[in-house]
Short mmCIF file of the C-alpha atoms (twelve columns), coordinates in Angstrom:
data_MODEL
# 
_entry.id   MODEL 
# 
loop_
_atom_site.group_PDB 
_atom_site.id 
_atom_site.type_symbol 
_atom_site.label_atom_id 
_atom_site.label_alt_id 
_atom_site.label_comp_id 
_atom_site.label_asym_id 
_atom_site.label_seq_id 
_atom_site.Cartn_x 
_atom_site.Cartn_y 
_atom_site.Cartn_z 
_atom_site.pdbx_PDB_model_num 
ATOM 1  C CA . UNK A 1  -12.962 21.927 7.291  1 
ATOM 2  C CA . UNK A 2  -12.411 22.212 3.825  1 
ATOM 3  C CA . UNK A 3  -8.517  22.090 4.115  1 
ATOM 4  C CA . UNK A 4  -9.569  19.057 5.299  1 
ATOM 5  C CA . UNK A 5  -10.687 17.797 2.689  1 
ATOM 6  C CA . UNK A 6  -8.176  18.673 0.588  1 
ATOM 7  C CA . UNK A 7  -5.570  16.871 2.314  1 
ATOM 8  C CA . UNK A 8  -7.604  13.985 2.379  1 
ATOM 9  C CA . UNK A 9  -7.305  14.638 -1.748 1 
ATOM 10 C CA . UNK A 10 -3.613  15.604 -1.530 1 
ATOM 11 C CA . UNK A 11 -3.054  11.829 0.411  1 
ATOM 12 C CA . UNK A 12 -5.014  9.991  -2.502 1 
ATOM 13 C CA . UNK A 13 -6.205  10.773 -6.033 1 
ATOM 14 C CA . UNK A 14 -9.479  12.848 -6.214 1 
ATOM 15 C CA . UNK A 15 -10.906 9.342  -7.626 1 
ATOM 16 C CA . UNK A 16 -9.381  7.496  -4.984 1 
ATOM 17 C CA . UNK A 17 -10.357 9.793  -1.586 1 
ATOM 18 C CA . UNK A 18 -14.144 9.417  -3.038 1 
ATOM 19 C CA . UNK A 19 -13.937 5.708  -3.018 1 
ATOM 20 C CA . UNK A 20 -11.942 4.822  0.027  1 
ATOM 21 C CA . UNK A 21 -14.477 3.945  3.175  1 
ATOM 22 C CA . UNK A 22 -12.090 6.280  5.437  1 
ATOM 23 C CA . UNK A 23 -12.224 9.329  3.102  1 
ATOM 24 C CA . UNK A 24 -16.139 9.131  3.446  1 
ATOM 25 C CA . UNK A 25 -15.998 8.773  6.955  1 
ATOM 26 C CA . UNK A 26 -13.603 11.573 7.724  1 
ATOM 27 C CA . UNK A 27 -15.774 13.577 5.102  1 
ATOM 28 C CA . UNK A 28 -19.056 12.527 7.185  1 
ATOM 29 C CA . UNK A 29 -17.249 13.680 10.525 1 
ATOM 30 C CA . UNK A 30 -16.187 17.088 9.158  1 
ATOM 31 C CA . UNK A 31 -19.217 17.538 8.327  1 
ATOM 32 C CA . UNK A 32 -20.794 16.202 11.546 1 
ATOM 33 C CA . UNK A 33 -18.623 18.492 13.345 1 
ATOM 34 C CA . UNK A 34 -19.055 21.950 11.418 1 
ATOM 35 C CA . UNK A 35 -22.848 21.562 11.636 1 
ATOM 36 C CA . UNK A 36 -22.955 21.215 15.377 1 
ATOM 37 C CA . UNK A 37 -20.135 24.206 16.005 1 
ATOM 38 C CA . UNK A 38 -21.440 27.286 16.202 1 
ATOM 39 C CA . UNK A 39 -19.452 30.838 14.900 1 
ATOM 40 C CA . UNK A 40 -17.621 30.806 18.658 1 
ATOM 41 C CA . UNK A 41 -16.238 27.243 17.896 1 
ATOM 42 C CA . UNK A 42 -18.739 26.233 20.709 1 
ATOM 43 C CA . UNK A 43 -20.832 22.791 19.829 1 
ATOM 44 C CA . UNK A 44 -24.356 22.900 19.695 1 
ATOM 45 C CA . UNK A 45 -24.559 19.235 20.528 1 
ATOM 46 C CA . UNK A 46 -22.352 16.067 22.147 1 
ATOM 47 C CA . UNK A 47 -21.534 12.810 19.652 1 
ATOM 48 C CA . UNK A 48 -20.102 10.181 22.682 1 
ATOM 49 C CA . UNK A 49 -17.916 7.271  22.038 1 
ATOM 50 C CA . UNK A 50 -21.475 5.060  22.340 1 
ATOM 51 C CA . UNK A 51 -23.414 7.724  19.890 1 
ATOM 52 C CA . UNK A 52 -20.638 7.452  17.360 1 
ATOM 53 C CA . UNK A 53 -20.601 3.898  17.393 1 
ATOM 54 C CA . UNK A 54 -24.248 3.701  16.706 1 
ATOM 55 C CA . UNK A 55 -23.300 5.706  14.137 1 
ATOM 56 C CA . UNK A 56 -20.672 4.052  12.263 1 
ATOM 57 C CA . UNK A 57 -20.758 0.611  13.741 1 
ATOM 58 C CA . UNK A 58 -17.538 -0.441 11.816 1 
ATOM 59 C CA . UNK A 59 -15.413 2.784  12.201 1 
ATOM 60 C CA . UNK A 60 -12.973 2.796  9.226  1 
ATOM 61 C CA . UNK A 61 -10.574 6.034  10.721 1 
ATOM 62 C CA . UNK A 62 -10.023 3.092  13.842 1 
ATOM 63 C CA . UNK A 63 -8.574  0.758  11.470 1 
ATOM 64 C CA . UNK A 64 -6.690  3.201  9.420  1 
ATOM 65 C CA . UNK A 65 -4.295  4.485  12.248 1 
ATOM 66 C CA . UNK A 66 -4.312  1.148  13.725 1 
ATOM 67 C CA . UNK A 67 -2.852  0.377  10.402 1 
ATOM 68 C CA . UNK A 68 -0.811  3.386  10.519 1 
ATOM 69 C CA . UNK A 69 0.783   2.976  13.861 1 
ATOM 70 C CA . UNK A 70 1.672   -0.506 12.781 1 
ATOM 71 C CA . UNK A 71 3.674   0.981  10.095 1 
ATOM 72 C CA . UNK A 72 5.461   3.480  12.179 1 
ATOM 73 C CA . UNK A 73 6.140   1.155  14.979 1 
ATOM 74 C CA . UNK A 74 7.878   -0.884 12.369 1 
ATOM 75 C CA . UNK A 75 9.731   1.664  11.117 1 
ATOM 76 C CA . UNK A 76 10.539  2.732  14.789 1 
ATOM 77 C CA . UNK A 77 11.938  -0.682 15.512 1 
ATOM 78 C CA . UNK A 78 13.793  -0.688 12.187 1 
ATOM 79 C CA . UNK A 79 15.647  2.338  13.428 1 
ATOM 80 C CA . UNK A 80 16.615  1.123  16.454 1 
ATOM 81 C CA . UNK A 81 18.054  -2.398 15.172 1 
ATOM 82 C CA . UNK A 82 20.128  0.009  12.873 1 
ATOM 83 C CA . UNK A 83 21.617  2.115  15.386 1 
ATOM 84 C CA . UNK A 84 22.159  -0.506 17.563 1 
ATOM 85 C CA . UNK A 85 24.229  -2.318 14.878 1 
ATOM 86 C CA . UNK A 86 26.271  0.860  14.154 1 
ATOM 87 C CA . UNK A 87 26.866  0.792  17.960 1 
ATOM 88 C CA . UNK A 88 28.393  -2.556 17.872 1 
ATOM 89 C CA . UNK A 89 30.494  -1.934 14.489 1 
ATOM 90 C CA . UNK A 90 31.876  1.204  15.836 1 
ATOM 91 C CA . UNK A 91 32.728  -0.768 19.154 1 
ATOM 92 C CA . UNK A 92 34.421  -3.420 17.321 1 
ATOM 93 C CA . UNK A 93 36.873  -0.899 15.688 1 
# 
């Protein structure tokens, strides 16, 4: 869990990952989720979908790879209007 951590650090200044709502959250989850495993890996308890939410009513990880996936899809689509122009140049010769 701490390499965790770390990359959370590595992905924004040290000042930064302690300020940003999603570096606390994934902080709180690693945590959450290394008191509950046992030596064997094997959880000592269940956190649901409905548990979490109580939880963290406004999940900030949720937003953050909707965010995320936004970015890639756009760079995805990007890519594909290239190629496709290439295509139609290298037809054209």
């Amino acid at each position: 869990m701490s390499r965790e951590v770390d990359r959370l650090t590595m992905m924004f200044d040290e000042d930064e990952s302690r300020q940003k709502p999603v570096c606390e959250e994934m902080r709180w989850l690693y945590g959450l989720v290394a008191n509950n495993l046992d030596g064997a890996g094997v959880s000592s308890s269940n956190l649901d979908v409905h548990k979490f939410k109580q939880l963290r009513p406004e999940p900030e990880l949720g937003k953050e790879l909707l965010m995320r996936l936004d970015v890639l899809a756009t760079q995805v689509q990007t890519m594909k209007e290239q190629k496709e122009k290439t295509r139609q140049v290298a037809e054209e010769a």
